[in-house]
DRENTORKOL-3810 file (N, C-alpha, C; in nm, 4 decimals):
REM DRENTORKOL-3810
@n.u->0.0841; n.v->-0.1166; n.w->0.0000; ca.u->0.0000; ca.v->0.0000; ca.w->0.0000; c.u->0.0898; c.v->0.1245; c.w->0.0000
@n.u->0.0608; n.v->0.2201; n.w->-0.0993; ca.u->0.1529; ca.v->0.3269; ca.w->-0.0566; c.u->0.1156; c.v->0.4697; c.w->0.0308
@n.u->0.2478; n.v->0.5130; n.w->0.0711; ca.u->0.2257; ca.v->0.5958; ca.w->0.1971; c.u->0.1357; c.v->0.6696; c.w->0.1310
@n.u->0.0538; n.v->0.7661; n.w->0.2806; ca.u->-0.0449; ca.v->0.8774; ca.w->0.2486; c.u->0.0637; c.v->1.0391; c.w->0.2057
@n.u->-0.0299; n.v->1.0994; n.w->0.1426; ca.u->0.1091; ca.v->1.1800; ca.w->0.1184; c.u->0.0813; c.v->1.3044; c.w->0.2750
@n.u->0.2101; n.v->1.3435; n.w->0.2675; ca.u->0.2459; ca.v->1.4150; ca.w->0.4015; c.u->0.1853; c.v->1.5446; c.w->0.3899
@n.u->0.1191; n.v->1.6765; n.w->0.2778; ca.u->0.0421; ca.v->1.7042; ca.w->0.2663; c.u->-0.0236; c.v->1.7883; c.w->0.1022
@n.u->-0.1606; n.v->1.8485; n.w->0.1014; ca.u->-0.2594; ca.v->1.8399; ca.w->0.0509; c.u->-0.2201; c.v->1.8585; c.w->-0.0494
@n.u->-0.2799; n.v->1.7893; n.w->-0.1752; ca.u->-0.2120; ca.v->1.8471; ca.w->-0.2645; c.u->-0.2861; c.v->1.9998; c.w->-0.3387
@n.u->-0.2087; n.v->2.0672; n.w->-0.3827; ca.u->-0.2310; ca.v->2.2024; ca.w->-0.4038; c.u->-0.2715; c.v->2.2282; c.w->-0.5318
@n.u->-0.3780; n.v->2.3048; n.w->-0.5527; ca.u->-0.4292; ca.v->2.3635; ca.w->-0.7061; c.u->-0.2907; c.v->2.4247; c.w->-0.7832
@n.u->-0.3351; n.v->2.3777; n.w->-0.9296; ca.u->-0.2738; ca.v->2.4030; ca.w->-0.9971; c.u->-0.2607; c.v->2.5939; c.w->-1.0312
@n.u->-0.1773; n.v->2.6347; n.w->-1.0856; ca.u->-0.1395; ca.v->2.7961; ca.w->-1.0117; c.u->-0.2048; c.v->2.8671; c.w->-1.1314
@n.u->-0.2412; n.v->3.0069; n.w->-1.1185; ca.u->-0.4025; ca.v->3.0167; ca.w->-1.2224; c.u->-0.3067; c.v->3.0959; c.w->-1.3163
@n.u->-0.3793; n.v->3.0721; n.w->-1.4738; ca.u->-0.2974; ca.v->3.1029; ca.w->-1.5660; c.u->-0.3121; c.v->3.2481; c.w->-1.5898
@n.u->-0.2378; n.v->3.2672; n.w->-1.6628; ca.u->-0.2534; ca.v->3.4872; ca.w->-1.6612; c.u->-0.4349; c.v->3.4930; c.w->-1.7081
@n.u->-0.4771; n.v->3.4215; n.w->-1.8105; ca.u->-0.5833; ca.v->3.4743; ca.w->-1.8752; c.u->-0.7094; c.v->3.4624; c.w->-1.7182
@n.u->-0.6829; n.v->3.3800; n.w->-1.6396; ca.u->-0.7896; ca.v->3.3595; ca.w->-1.5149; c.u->-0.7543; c.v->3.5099; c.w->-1.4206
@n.u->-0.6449; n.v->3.5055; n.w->-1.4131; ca.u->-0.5936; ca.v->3.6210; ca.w->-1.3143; c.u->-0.6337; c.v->3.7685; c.w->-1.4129
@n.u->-0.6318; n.v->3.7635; n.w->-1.5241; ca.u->-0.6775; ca.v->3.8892; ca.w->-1.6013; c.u->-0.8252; c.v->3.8974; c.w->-1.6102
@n.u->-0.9031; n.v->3.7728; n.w->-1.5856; ca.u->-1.0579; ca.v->3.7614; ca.w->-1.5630; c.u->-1.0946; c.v->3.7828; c.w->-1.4094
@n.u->-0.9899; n.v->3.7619; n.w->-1.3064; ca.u->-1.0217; ca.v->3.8013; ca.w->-1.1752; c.u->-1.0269; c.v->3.9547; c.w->-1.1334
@n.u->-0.8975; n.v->4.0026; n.w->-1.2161; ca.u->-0.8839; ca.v->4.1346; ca.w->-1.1658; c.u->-1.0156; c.v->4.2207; c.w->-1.2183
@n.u->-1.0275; n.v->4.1408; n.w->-1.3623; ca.u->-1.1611; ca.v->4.2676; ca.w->-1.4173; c.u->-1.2935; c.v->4.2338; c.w->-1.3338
@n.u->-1.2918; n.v->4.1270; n.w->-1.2749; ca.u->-1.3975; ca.v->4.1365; ca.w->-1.2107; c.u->-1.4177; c.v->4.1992; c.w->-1.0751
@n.u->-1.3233; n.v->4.2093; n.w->-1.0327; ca.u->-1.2848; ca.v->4.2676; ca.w->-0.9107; c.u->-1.2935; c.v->4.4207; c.w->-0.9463
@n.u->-1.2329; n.v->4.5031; n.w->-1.0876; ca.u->-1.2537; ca.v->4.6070; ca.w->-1.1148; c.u->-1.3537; c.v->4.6534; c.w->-1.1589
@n.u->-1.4626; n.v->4.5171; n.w->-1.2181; ca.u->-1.6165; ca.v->4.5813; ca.w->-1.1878; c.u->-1.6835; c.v->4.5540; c.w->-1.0628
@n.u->-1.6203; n.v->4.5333; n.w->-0.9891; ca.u->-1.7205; ca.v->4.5377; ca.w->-0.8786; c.u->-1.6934; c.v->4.6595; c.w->-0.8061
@n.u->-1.5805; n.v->4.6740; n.w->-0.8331; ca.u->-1.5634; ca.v->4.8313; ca.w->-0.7188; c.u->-1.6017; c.v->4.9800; c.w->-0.7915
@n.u->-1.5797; n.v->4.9550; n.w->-0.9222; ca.u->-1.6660; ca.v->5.0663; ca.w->-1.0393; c.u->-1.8216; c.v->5.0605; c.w->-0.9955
@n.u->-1.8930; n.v->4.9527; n.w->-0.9896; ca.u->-2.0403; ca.v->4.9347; ca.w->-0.9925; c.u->-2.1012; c.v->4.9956; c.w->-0.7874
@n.u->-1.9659; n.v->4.9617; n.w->-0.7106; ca.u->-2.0150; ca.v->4.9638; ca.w->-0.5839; c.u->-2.0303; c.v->5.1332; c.w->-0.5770
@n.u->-1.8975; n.v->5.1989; n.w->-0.6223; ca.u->-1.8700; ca.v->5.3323; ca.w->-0.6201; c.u->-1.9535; c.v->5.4235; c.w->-0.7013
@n.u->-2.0168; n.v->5.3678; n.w->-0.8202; ca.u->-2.1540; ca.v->5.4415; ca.w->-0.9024; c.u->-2.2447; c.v->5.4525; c.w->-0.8053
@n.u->-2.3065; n.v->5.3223; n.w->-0.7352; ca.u->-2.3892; ca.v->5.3334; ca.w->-0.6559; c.u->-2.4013; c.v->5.4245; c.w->-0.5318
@n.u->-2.2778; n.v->5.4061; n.w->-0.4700; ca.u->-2.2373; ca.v->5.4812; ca.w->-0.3558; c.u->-2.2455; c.v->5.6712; c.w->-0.4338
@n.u->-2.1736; n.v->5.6777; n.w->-0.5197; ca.u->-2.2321; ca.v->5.8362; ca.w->-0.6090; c.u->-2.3694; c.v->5.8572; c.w->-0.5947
@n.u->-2.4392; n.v->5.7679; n.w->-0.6502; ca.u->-2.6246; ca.v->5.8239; ca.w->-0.7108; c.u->-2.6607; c.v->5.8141; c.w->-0.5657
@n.u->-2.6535; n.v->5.7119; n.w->-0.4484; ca.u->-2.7389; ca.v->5.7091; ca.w->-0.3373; c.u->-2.6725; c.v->5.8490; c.w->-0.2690
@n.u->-2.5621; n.v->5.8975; n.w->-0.2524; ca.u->-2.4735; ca.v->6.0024; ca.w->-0.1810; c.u->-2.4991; c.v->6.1644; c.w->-0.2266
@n.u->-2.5259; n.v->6.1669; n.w->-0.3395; ca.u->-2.5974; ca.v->6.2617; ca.w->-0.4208; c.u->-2.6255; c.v->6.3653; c.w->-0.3772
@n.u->-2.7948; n.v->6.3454; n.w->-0.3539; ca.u->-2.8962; ca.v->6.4388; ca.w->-0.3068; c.u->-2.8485; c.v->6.4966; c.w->-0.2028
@n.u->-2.7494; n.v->6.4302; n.w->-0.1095; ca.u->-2.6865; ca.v->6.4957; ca.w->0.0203; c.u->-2.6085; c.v->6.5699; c.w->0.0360
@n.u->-2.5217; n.v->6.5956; n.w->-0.1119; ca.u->-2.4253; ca.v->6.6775; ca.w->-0.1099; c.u->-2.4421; c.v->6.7952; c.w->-0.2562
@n.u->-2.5593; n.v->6.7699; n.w->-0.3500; ca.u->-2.5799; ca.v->6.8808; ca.w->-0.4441; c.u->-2.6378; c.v->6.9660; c.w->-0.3808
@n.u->-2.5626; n.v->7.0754; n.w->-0.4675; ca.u->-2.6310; ca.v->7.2161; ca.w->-0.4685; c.u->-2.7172; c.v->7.2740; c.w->-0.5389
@n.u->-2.7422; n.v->7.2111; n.w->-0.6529; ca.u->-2.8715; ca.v->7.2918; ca.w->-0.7455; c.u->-2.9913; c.v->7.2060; c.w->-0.6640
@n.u->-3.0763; n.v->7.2827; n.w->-0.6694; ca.u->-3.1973; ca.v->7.1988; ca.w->-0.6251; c.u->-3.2398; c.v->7.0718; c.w->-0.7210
@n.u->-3.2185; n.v->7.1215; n.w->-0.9274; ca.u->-3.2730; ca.v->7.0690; ca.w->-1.0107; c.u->-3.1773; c.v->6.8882; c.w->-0.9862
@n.u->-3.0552; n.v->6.8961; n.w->-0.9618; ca.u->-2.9701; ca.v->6.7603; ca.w->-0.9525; c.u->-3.0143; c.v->6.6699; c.w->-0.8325
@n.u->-3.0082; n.v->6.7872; n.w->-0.7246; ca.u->-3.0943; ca.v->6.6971; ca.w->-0.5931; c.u->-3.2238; c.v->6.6297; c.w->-0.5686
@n.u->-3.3152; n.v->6.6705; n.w->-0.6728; ca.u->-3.4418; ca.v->6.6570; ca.w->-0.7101; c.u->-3.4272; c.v->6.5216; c.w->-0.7593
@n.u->-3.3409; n.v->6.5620; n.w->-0.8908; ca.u->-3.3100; ca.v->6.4053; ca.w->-0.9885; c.u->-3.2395; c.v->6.2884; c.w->-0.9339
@n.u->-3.1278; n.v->6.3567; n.w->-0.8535; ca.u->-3.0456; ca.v->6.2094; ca.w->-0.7889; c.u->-3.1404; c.v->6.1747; c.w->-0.6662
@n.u->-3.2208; n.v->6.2532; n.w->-0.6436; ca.u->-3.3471; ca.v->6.1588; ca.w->-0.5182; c.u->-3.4421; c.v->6.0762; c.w->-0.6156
@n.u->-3.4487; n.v->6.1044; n.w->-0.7105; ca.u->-3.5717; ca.v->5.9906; ca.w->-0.8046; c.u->-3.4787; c.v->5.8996; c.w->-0.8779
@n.u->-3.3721; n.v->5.8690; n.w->-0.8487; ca.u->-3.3184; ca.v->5.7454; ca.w->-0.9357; c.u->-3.2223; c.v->5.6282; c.w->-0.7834
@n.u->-3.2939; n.v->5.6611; n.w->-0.6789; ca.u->-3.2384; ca.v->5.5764; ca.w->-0.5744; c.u->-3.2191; c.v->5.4284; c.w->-0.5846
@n.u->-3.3312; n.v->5.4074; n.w->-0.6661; ca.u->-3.3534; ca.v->5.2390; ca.w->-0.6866; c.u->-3.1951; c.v->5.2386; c.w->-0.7672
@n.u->-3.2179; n.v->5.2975; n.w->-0.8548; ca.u->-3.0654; ca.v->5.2604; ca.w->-0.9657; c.u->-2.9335; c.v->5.2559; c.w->-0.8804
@n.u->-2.9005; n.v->5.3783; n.w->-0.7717; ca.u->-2.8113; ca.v->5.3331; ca.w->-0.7022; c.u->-2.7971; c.v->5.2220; c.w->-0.6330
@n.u->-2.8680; n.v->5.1640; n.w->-0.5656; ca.u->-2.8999; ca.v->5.0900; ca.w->-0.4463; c.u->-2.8413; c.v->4.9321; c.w->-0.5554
@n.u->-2.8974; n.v->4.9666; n.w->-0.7047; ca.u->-2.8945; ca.v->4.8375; ca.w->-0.7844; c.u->-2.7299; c.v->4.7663; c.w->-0.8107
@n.u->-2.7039; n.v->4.9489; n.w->-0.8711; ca.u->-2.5445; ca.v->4.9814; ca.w->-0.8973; c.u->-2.4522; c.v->4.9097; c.w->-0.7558
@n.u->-2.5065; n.v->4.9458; n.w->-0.6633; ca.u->-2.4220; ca.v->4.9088; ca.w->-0.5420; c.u->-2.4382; c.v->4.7785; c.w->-0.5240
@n.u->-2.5766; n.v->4.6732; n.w->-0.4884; ca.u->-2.6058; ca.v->4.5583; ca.w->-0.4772; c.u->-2.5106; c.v->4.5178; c.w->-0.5509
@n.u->-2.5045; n.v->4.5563; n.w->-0.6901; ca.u->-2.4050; ca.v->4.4487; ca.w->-0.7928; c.u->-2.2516; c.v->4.4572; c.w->-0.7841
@n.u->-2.2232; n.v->4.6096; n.w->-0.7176; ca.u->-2.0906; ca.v->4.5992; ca.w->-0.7384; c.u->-2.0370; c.v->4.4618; c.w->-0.5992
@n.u->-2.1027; n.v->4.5172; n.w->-0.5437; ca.u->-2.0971; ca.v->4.4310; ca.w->-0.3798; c.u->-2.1274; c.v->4.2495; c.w->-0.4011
@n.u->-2.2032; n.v->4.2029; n.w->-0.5066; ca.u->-2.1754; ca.v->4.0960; ca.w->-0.5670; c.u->-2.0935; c.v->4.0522; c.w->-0.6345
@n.u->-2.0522; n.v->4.1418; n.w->-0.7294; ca.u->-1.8838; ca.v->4.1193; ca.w->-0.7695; c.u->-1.7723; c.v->4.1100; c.w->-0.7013
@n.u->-1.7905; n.v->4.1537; n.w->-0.6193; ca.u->-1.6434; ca.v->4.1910; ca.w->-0.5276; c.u->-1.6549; c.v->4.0373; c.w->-0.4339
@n.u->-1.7924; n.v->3.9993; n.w->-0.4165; ca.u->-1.7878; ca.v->3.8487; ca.w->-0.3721; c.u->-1.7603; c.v->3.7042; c.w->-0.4267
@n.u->-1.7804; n.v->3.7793; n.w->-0.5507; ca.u->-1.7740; ca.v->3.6710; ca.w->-0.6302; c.u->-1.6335; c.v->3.6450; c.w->-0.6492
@n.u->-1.5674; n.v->3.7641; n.w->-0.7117; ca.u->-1.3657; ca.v->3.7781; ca.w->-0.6523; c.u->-1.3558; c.v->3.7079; c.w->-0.5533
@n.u->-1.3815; n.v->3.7156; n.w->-0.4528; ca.u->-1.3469; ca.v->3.6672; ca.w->-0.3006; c.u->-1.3908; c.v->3.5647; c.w->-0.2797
@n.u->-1.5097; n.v->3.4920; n.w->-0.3367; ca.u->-1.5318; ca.v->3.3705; ca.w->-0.3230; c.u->-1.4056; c.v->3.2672; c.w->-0.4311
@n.u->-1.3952; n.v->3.2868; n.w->-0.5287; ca.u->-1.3295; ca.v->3.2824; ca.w->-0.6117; c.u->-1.1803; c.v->3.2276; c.w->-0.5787
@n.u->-1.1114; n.v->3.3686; n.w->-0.4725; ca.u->-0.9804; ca.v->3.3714; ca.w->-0.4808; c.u->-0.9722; c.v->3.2560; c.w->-0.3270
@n.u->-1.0708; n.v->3.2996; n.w->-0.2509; ca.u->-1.0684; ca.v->3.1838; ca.w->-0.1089; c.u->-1.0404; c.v->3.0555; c.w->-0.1989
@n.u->-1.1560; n.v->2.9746; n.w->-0.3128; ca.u->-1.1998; ca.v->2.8648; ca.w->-0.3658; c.u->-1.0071; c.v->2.8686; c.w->-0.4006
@n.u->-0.9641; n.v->2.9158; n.w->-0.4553; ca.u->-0.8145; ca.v->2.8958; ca.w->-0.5022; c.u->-0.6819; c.v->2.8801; c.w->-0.4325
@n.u->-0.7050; n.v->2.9575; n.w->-0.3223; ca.u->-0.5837; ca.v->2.9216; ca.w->-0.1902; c.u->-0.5484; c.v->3.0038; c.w->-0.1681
@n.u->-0.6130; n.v->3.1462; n.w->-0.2089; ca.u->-0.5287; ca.v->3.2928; ca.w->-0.1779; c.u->-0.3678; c.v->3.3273; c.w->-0.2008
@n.u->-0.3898; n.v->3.2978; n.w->-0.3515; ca.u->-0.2673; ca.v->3.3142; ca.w->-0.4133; c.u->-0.2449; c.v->3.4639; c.w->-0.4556
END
């Protein structure tokens, strides 16, 4: 019987084109979190009345923008944990 091995064996190491699909995803998630974080942040800090008016009626869109960037950035992180935090 042969020995158990002494330890785990380790994922194979991710090729540039995976690591160039991680980073962009990682760079849309923080583009999409930071749109969101803009449109919801908005109304609190314009000065024309006419922009504060408008960035208060498109809240849903931020809130969406943000949900997704904040899913991306998990999906990176689920991703890079699933790999060994290389």
């Amino acid at each position: 019987m042969p020995p158990a091995p002494s330890r785990p064996p380790q994922a194979p190491a991710p090729s540039a084109a995976e690591r160039r699909q991680a980073s962009e995803l990682l760079f849309k998630g923080v583009t999409c979190a930071l749109i969101g974080m803009v449109i919801l942040l908005a109304p609190y800090y314009a000065r024309s009345l006419s922009v504060r008016d408008l960035m208060g009626q498109i809240h849903v869109v931020g809130w969406f923008a943000l949900v997704l960037g904040l899913a991306f950035i998990g999906r990176w992180g689920w991703q890079r944990w699933r790999s060994g935090a290389r």
